[in-house]
C-alpha positions as CSV (number, residue, x, y, z in Angstrom):
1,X,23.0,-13.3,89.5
2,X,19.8,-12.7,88.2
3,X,17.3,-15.6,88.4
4,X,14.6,-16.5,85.6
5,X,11.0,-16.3,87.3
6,X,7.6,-16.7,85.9
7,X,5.0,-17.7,87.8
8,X,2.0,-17.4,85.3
9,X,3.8,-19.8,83.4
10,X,2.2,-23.7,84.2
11,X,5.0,-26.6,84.5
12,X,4.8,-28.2,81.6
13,X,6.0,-28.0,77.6
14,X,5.7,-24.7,76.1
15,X,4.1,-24.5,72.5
16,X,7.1,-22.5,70.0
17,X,4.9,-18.9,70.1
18,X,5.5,-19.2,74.4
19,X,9.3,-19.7,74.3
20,X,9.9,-17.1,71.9
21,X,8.1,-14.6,74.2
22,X,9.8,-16.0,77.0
23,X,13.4,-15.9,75.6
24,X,12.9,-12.5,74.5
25,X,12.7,-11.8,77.7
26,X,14.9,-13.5,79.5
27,X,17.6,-15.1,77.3
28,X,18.2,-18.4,79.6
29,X,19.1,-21.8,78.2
30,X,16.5,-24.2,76.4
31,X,15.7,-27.8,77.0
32,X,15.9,-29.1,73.4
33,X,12.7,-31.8,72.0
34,X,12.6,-33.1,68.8
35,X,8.9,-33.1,67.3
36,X,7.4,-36.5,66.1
37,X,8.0,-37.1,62.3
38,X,9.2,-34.1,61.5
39,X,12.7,-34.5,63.6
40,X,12.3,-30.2,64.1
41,X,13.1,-29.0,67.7
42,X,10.7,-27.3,70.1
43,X,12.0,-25.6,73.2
44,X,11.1,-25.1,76.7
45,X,12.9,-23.1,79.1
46,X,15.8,-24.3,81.9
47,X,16.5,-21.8,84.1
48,X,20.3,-20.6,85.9
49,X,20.8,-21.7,88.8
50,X,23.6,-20.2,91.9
51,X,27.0,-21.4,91.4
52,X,27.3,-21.9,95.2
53,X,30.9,-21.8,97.1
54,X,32.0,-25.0,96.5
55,X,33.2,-25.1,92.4
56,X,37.2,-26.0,91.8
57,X,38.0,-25.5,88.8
58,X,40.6,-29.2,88.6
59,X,40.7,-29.5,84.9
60,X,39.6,-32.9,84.9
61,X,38.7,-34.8,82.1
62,X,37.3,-37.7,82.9
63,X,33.6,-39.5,82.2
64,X,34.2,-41.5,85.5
65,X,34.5,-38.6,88.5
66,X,33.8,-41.5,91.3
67,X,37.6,-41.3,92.4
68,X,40.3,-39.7,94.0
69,X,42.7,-39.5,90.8
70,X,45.3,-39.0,93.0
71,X,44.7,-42.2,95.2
72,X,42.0,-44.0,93.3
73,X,40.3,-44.7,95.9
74,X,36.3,-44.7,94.8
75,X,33.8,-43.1,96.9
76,X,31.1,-45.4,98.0
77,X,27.4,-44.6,96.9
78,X,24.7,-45.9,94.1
79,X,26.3,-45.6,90.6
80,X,23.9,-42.9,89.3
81,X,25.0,-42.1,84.8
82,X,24.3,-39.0,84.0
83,X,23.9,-38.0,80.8
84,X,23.4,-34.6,78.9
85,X,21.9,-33.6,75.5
86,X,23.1,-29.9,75.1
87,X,22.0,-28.0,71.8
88,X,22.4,-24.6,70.5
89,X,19.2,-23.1,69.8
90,X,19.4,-20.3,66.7
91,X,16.4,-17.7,65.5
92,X,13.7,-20.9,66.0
93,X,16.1,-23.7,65.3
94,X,17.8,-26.2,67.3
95,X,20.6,-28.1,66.6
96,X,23.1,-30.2,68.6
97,X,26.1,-28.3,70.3
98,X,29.4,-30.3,70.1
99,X,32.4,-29.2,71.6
100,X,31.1,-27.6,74.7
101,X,32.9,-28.2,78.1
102,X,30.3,-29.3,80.9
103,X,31.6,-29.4,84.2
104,X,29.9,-31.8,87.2
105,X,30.2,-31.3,90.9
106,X,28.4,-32.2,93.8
107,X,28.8,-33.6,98.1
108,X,29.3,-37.5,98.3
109,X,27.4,-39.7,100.1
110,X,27.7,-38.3,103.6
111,X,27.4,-34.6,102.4
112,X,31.3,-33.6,101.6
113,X,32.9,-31.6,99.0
114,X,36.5,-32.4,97.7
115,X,39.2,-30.0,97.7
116,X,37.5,-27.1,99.7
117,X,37.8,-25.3,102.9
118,X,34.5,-25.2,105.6
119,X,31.6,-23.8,105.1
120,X,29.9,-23.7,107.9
121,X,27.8,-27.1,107.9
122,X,30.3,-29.6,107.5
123,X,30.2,-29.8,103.8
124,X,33.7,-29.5,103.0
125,X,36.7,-32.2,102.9
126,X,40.3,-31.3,101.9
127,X,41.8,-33.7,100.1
128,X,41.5,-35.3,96.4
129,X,39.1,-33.7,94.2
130,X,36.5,-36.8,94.1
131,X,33.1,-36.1,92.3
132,X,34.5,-33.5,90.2
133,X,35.4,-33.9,86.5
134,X,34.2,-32.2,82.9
135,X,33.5,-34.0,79.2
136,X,33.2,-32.6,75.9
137,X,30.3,-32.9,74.2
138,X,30.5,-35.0,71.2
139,X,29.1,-34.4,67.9
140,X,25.9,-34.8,68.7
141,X,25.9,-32.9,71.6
142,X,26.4,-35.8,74.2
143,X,28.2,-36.1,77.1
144,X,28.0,-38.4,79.9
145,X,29.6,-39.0,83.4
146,X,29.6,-42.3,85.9
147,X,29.6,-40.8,89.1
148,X,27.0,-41.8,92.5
149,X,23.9,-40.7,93.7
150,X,24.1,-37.6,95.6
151,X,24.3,-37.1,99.7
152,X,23.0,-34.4,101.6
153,X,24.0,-31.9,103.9
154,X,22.5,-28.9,105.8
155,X,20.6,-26.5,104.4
156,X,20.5,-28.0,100.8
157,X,17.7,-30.1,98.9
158,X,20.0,-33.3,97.2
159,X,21.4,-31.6,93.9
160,X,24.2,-31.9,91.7
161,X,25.5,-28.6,90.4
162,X,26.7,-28.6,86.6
163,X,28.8,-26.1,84.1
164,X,28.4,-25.7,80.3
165,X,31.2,-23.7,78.8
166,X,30.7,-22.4,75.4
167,X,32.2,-19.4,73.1
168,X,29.9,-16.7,71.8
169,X,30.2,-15.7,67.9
170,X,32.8,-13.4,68.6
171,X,34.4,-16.3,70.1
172,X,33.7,-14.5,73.7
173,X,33.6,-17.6,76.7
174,X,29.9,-17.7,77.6
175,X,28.8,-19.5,80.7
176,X,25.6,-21.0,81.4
177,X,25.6,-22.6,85.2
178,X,22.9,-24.3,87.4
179,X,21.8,-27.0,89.3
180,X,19.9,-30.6,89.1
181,X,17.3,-32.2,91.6
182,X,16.1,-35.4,92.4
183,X,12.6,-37.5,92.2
184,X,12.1,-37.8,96.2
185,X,10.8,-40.8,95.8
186,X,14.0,-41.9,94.1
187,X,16.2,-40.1,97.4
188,X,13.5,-42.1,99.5
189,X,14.9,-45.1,98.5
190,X,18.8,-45.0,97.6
191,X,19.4,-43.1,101.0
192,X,18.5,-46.5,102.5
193,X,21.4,-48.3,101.5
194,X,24.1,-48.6,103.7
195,X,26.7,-45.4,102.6
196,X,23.9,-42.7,102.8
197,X,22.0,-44.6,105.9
198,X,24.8,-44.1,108.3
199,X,24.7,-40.2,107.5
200,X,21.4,-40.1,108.7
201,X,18.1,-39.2,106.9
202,X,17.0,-35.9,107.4
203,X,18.1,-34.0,104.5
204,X,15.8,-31.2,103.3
205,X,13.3,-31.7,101.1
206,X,12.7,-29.9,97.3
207,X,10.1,-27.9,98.1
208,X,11.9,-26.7,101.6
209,X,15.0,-25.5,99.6
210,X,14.5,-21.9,98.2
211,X,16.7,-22.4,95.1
212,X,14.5,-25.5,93.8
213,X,11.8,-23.1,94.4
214,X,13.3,-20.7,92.1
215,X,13.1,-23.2,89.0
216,X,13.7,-25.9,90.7
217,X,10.7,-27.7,89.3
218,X,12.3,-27.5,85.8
219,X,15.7,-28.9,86.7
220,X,14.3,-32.3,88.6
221,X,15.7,-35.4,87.7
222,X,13.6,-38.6,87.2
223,X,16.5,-41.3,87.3
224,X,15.5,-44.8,86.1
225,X,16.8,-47.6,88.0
226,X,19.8,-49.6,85.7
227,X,21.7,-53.0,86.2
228,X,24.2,-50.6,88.2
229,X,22.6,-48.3,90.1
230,X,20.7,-45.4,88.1
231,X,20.2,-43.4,84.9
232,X,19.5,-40.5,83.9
233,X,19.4,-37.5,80.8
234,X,19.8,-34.0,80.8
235,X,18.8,-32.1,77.7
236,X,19.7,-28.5,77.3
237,X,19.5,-25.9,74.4
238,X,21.3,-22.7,74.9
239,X,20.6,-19.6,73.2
240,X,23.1,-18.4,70.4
């Protein structure tokens, strides 16, 4: 898969002239802003991400993915709410996208996967398929899931990997796939509680991992603590 790159491009909001160089280039998805006033849109870039080995595809749809729908049995971590903003950006307009299928993933608390086989580092548990699920969006492009903060396991900065399924014009399935990262200072202090603690705390930091280095920097979290845990949002525009 071939991964966006530009490094003469500084980290921070790109004026309309920039991303309409840029996605003539590269055709990657768009974080969507509206513009003071005006309500119009302005876009900045989000790049693709791996899928990495570890996506099922369970057909679940549910908001809250905590569980083991099979059991019910919630896994234990900080409540983190994630919530995405997905638009569809056309010529030099964006507008909200309802009716696309995101799909969440990631490890639990002490670093496991549900429903797969080993990978090499202990990142794998068969069994239920907890932390997994997909939403709709709604008509204003929204969609949000109740899941926990993310673990860690070897080799990986903390991330959550996501899914937005869409059809073309021609009513082709388009995909757009990547990954989200975490303020540190954020990790720094949910991994103290009691489920991530007892997994240890040497998990690898962003700029160690050499996917966040490829984008990474534009797919970083800043969760805000809530009266259950944290909270976050997403926004996303991708290209028609």
């Amino acid at each position: 898969m071939t991964r966006f790159r530009h490094p003469g491009v500084p980290r921070r909001l790109l004026v309309r002239r920039e991303v309409l160089t840029l996605l003539g280039a590269s055709g990657l998805a768009l974080l969507a802003r509206p513009k003071p006033a005006t309500g119009a849109l302005t876009c900045v870039v989000r790049p693709r991400q791996t899928e990495g080995p570890f996506f099922v595809d369970e057909a679940l749809n549910r908001s809250d993915i905590r569980s083991d729908p099979r059991s019910g049995e919630a896994r234990p971590g900080v409540a983190l709410r994630l919530r995405f903003q997905v638009s569809r950006l056309e010529a030099t307009a964006c507008a909200p996208l309802s009716g696309a299928r995101i799909d969440v993933w990631h490890c639990d608390a002490e670093g496991r996967y549900s429903d797969v086989r080993g990978f090499g580092f202990g990142a794998t548990s068969i069994g239920g398929p907890f932390l997994r699920g997909y939403q709709l969006t709604d008509a204003v492009g929204g969609a949000q899931f109740l899941t926990i903060y993310p673990g860690w396991y070897g080799g990986r900065a903390v991330h959550v990997h996501f899914k937005i399924r869409t059809r073309d014009a021609t009513g082709r399935p388009s995909d757009f796939t990547s990954q989200l990262y975490f303020d540190e200072a954020v990790t720094e202090r949910v991994f103290a509680s009691e489920a991530y603690a007892r997994h240890g705390r040497r998990w690898l930091r962003n700029d160690q991992d050499g996917l966040y280095r490829d984008g990474g920097p534009n797919l970083l979290l800043a969760p805000q603590a809530d009266a259950d845990g944290y909270a976050a949002t997403f926004n996303v525009a991708l290209a028609a």
